[in-house]
Backbone as CSV, one residue per row, in Angstrom:
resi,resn,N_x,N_y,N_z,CA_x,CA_y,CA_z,C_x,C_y,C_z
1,UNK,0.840,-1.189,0.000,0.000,0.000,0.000,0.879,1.244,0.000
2,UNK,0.750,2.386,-0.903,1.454,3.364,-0.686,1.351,3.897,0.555
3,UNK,2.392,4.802,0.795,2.923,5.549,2.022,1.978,6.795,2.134
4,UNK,1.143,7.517,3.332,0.472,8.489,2.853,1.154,9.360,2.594
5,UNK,0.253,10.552,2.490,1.022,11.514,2.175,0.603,12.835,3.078
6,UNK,1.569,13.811,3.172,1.515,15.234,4.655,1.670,16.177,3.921
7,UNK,0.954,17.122,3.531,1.474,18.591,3.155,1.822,19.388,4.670
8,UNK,2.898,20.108,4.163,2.917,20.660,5.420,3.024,22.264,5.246
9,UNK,2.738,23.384,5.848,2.966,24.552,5.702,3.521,24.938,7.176
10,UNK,4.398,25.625,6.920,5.527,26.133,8.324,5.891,27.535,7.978
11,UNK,5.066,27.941,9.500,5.381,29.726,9.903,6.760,29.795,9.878
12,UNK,7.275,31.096,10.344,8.697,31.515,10.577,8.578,31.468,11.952
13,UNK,9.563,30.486,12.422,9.202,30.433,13.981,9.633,31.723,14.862
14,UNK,11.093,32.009,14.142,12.159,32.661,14.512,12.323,34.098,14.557
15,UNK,12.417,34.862,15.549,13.275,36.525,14.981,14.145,36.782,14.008
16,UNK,15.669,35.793,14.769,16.794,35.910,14.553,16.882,34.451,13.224
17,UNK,17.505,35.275,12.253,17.443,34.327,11.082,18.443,33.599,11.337
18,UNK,18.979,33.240,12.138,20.346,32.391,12.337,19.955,30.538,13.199
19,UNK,18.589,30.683,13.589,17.687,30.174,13.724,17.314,29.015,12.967
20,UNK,17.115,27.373,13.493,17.254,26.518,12.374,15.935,25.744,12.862
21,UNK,15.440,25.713,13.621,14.338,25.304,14.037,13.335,24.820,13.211
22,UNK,12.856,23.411,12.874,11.769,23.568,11.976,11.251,22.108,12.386
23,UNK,9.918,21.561,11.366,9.766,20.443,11.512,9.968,19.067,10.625
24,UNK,10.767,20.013,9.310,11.143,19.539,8.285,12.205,18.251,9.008
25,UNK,12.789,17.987,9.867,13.401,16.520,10.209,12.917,16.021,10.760
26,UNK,11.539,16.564,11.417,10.463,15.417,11.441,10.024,14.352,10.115
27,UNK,9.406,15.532,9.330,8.996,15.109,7.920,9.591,13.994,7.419
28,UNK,11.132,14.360,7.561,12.224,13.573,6.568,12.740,12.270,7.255
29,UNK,12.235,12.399,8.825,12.539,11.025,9.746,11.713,10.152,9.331
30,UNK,10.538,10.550,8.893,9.671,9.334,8.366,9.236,9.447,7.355
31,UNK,9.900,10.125,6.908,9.862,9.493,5.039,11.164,8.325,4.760
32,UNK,12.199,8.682,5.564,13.247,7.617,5.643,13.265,6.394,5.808
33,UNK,11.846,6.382,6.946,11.583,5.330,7.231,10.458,4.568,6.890
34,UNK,10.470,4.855,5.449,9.178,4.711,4.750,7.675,4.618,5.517
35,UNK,7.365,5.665,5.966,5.990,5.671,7.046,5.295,6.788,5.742
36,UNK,5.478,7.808,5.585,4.906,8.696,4.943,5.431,9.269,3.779
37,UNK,5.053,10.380,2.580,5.507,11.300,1.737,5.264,12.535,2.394
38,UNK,6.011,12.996,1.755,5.468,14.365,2.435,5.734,15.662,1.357
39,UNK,5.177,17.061,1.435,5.707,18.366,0.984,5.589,19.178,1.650
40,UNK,6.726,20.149,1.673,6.874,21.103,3.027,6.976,22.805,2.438
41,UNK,6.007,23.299,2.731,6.695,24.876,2.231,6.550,25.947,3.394
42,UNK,7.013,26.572,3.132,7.197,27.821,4.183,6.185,29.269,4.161
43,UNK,5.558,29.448,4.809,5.234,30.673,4.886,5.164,31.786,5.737
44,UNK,5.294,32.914,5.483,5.570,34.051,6.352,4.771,35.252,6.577
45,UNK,3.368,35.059,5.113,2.181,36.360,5.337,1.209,35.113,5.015
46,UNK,-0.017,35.571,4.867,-1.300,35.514,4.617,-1.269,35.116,3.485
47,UNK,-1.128,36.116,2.586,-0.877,36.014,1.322,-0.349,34.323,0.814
48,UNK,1.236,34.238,1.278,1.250,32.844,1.221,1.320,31.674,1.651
49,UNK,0.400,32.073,2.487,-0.635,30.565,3.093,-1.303,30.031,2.140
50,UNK,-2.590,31.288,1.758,-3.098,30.799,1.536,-2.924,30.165,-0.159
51,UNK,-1.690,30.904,-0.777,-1.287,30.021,-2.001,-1.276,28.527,-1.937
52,UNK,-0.042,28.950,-0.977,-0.112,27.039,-0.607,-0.989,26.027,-0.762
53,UNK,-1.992,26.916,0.106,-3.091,26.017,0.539,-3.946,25.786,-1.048
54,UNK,-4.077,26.730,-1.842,-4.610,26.926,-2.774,-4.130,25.280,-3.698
55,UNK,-2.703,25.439,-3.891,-2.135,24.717,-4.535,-2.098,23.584,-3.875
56,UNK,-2.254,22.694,-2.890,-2.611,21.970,-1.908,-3.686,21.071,-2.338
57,UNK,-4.609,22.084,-2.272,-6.400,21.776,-2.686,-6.545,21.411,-4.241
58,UNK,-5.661,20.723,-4.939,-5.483,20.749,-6.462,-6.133,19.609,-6.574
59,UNK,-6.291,18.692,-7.637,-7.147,17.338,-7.605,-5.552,16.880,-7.662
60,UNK,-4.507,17.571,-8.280,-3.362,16.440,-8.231,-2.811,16.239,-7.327
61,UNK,-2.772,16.806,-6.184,-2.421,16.749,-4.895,-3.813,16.052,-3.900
62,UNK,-4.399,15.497,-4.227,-5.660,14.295,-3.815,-5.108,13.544,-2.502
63,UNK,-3.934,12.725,-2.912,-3.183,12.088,-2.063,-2.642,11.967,-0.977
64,UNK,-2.301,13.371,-0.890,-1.734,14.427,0.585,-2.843,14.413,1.049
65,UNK,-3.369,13.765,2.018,-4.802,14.103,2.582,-4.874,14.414,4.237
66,UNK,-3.291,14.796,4.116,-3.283,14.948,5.744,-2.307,16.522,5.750
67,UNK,-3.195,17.452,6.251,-2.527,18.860,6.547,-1.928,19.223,7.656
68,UNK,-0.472,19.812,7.524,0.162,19.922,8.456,0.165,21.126,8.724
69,UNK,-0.446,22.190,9.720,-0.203,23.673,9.657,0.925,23.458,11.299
70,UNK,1.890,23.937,10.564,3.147,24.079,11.601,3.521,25.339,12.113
71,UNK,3.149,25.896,13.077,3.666,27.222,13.275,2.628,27.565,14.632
72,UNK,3.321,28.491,15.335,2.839,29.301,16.275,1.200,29.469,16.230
73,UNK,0.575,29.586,17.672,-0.689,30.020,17.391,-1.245,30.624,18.863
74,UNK,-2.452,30.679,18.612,-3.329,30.882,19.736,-5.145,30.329,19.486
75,UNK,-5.311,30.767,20.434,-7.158,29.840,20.053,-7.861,30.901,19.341
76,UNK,-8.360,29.702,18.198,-8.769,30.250,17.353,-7.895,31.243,15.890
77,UNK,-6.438,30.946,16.407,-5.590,32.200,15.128,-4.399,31.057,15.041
78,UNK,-3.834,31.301,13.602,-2.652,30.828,13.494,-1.333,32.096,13.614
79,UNK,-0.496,31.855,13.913,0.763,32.937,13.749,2.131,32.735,13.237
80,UNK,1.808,33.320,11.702,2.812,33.209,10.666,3.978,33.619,11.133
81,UNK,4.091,35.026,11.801,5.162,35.454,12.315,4.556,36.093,13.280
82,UNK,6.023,37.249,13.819,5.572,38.026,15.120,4.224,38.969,15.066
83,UNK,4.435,39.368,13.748,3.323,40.268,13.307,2.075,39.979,12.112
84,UNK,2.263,38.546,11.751,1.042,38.061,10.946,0.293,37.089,11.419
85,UNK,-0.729,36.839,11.804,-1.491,36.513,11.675,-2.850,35.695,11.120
86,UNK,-3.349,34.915,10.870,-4.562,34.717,10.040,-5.676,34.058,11.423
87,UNK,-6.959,34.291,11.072,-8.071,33.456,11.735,-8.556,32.006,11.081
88,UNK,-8.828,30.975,11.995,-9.192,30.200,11.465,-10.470,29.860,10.686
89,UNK,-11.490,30.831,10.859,-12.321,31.559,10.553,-12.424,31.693,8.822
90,UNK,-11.114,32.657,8.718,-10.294,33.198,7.397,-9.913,32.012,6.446
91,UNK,-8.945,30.819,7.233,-8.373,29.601,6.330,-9.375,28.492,6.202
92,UNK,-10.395,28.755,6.803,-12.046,27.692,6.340,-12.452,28.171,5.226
93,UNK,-12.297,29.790,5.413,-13.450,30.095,4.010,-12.535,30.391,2.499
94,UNK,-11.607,30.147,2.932,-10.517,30.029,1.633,-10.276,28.556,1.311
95,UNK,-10.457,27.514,2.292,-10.410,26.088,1.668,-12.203,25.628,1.428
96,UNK,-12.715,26.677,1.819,-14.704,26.124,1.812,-14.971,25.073,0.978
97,UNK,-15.611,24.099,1.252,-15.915,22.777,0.250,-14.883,22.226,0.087
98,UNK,-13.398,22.091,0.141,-12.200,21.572,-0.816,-11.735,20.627,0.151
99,UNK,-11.953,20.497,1.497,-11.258,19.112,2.414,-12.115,17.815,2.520
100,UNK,-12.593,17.463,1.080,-13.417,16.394,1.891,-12.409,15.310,1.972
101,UNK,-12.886,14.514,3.410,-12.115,13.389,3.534,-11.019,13.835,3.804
102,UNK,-10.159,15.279,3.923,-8.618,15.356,4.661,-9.053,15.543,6.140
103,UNK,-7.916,15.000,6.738,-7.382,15.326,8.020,-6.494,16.104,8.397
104,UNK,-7.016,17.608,9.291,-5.869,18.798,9.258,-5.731,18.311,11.206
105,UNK,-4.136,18.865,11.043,-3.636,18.728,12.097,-2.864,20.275,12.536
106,UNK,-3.314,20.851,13.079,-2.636,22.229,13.716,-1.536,21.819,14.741
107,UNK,0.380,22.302,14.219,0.861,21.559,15.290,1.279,22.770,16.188
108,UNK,0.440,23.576,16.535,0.393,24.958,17.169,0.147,25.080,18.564
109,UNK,0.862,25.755,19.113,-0.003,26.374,20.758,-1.120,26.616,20.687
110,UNK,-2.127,25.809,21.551,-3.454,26.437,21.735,-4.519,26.985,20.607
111,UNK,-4.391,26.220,19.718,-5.313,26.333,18.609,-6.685,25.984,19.001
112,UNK,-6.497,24.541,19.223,-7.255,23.390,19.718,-8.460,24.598,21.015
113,UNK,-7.592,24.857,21.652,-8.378,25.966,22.886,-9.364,26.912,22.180
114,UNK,-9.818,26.685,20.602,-10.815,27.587,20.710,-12.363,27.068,20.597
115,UNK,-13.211,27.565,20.843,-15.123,26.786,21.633,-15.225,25.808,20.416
116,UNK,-15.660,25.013,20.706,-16.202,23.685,20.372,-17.311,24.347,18.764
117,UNK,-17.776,25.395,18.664,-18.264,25.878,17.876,-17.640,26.317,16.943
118,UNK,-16.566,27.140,17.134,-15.905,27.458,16.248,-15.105,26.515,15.527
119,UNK,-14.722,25.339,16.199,-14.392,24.424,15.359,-15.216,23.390,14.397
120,UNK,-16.403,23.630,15.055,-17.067,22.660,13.930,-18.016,23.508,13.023
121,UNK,-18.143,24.913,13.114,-18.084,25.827,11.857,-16.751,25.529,10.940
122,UNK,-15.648,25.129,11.331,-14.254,25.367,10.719,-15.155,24.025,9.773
123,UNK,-15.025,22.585,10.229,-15.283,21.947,9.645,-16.003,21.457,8.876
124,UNK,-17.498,22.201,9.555,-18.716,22.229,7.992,-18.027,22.893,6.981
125,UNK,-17.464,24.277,7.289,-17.619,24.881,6.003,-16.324,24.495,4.913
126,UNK,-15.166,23.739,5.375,-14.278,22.927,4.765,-14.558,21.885,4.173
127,UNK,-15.469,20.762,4.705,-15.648,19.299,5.105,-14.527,18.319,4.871
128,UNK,-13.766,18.770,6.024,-12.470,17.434,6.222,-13.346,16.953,7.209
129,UNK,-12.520,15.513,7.553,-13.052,14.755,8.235,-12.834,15.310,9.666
130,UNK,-11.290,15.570,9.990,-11.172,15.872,11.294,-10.514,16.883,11.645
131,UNK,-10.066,17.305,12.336,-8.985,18.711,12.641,-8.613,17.796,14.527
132,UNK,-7.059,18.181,14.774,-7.051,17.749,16.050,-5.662,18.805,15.931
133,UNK,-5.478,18.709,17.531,-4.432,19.687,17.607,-4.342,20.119,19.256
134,UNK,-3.657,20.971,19.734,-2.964,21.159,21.125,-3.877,22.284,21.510
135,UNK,-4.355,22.037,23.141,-5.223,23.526,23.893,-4.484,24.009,24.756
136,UNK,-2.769,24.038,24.504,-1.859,24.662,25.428,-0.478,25.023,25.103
137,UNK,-0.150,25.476,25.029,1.564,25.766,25.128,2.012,24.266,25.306
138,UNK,3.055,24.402,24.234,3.761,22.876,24.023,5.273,22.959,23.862
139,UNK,6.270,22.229,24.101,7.502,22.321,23.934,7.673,21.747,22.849
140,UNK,8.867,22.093,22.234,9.039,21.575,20.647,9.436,20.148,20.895
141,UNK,10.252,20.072,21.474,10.765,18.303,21.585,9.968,17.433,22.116
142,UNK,8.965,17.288,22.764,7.900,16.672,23.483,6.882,16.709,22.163
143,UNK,6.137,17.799,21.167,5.634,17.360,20.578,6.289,16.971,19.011
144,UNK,7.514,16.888,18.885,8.530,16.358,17.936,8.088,15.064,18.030
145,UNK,8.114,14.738,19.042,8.171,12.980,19.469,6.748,12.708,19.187
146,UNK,5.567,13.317,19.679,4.148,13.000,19.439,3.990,13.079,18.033
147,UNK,4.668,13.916,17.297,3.799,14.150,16.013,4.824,12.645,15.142
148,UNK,5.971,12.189,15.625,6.439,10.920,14.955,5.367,10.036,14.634
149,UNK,4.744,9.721,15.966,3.180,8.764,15.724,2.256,9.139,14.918
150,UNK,1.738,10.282,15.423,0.891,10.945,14.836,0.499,11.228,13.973
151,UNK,1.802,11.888,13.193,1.284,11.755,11.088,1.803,10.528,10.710
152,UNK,2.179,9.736,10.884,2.000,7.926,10.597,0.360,7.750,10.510
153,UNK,-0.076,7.890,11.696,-1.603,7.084,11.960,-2.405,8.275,11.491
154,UNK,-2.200,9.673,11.026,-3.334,10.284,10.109,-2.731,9.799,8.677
155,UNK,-2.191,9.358,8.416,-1.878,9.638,6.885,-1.854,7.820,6.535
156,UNK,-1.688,6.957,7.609,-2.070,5.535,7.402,-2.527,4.886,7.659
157,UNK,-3.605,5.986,8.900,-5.190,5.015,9.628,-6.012,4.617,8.703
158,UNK,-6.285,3.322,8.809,-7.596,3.186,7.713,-8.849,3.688,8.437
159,UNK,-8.887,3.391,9.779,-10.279,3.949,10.340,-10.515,5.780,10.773
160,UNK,-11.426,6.038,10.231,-11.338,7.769,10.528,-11.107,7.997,12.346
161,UNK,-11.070,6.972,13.102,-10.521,7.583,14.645,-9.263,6.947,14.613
162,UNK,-8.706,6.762,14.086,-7.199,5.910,14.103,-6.424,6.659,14.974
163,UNK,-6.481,7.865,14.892,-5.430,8.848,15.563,-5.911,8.917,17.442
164,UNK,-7.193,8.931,17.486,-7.784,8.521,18.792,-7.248,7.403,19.098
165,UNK,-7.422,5.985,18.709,-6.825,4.836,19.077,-5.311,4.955,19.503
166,UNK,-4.793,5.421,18.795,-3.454,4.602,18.943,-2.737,5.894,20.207
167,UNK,-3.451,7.115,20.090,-2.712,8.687,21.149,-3.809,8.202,22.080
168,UNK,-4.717,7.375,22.596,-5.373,7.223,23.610,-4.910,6.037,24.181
169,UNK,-3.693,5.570,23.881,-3.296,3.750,24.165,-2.810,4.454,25.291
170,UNK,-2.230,2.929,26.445,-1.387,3.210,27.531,-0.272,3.734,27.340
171,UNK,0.017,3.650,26.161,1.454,4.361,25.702,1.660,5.877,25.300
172,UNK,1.141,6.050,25.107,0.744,7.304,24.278,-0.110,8.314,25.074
173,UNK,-1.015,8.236,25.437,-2.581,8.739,26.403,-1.453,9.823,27.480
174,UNK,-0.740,9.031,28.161,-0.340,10.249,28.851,0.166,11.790,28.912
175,UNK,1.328,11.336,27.756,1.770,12.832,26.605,0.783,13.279,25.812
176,UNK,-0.033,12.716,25.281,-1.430,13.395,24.899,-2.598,14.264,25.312
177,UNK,-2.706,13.702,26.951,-3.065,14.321,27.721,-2.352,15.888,28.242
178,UNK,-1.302,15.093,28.670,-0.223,16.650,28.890,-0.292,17.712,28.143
179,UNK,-0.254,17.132,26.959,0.235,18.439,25.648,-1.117,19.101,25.314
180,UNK,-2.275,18.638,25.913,-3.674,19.073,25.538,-4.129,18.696,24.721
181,UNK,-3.811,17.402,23.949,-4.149,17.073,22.767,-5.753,16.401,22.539
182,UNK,-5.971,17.116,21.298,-7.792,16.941,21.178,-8.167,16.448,20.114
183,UNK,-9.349,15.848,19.669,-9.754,15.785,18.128,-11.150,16.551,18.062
184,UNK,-11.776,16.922,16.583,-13.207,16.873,16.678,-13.036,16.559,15.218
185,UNK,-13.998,16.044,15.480,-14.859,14.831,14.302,-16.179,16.116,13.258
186,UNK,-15.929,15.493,12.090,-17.000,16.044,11.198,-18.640,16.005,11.432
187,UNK,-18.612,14.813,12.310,-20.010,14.444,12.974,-20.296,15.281,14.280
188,UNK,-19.062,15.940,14.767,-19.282,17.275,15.684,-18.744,16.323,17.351
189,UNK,-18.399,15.157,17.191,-17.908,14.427,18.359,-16.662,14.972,18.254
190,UNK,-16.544,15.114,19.542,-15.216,15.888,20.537,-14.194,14.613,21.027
191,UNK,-13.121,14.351,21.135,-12.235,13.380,22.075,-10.841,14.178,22.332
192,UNK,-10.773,13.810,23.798,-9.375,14.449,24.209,-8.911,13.004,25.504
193,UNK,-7.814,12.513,25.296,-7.323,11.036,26.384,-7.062,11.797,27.172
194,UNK,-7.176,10.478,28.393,-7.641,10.456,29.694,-5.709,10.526,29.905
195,UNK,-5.584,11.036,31.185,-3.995,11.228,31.759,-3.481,9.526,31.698
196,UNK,-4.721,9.148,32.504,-4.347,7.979,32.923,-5.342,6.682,32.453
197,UNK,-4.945,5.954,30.805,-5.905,5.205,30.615,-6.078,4.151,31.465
198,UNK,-7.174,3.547,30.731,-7.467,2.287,31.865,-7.002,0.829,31.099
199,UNK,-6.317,0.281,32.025,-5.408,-0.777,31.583,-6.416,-2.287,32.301
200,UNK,-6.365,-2.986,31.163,-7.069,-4.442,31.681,-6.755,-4.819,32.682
201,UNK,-7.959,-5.327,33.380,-7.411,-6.063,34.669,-7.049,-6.849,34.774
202,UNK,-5.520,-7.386,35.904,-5.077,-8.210,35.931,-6.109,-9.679,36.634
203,UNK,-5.822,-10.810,36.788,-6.260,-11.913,37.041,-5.676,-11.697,38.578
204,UNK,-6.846,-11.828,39.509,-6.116,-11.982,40.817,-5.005,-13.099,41.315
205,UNK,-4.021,-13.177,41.999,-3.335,-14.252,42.234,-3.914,-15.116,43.244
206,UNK,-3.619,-16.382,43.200,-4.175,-17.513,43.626,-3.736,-17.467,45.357
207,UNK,-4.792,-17.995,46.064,-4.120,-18.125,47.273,-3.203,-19.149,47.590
208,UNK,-2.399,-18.035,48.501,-1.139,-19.308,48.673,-1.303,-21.138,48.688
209,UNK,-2.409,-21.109,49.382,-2.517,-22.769,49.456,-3.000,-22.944,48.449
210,UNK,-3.660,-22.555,47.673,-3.611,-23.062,46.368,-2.561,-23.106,45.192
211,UNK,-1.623,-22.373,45.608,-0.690,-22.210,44.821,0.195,-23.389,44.531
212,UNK,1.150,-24.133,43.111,1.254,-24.924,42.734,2.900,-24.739,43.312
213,UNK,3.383,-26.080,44.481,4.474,-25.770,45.203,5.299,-25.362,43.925
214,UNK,6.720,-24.671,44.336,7.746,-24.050,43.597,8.873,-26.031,43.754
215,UNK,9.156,-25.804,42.561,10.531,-26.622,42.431,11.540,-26.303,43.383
216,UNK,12.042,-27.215,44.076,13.200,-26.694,45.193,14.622,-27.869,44.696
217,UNK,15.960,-26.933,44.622,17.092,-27.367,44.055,17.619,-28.449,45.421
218,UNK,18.320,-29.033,44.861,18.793,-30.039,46.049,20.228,-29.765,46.672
């Protein structure tokens, strides 16, 4: 089965251009490791976002069905740079109708933190399947490591909660939790994992006298 595929668009994180910061060796860690494809471009205004995105939304780009918006944010706004801006509001009605069936992933501060309404306006008026993303301030290396899983299982879940399953496991659920991590669904269902999932119960142990004597060495 082919490898999916990630568009990704990445703010300018940085002031100081000396600055190397990005998520492009994410991208390229698992394309190496044959998990995903990917395309990565950069943007720094409004203006070219929403090219990107434009060119993104092509029928030949079909494949990429998993959006990566990489860059700074707050609830409800993305932040290109120190001084740009866009609403999410703004990047719905410029992709309107064109996500059906993608999965966008905001890998932003506190996106995720904006009302439950405003996100599923985002998603009628797009119609991707899902949008998930962070309701807090996140460290880059902590969600470096989450998003390794993460665009694997959006871009090679066969089931539309795949990304719920596998960031809600005992493995996973906890840093998910931490980082604020959320989904909402096109059907308007909300999921965010529990700190602490719940792990099968063990089989009680047998009472001692019932217990089957131990081998003893001579």
């Amino acid at each position: 089965m082919a490898r999916g595929g990630v568009f990704c668009v990445e703010g300018q994180w940085h002031r100081d251009l000396n600055e190397r910061g990005s998520v492009l060796p994410t991208l390229e860690l698992l394309e190496r490791l044959g998990k995903i494809r990917f395309i990565h471009k950069d943007a720094a205004t409004r203006d070219e976002l929403f090219y990107f995105l434009d060119r993104w939304l092509l029928k030949q780009y079909a494949d990429y069905r998993v959006g990566f918006f990489a860059m700074h944010g707050e609830p409800s706004r993305l932040c290109l740079t120190d001084w740009d801006s866009v609403e999410l509001a703004d990047v719905a009605e410029r992709m309107a109708g064109r996500c059906d069936g993608r999965r966008l992933y905001f890998g932003s501060c506190s996106v995720l933190r904006a009302s439950d309404a405003t996100l599923r306006d985002f998603l009628a008026v797009t119609g991707a399947a899902l949008i998930c993303g962070f309701t807090r301030e996140v460290d880059w290396v902590e969600s470096a490591a989450f998003e390794t899983v993460l665009l694997d299982v959006l871009a090679n879940g066969q089931r539309h909660n795949a990304a719920e399953l596998r960031m809600g496991s005992a493995h996973w659920a906890p840093l998910a939790s931490y980082l604020g991590f959320r989904v909402i669904y096109a059907n308007g269902r909300a999921w965010r994992p529990t700190a602490r999932p719940r792990v099968p119960a063990q089989p009680a142990p047998a009472p001692a006298a019932a217990r089957a004597p131990r081998p003893r060495r001579a």
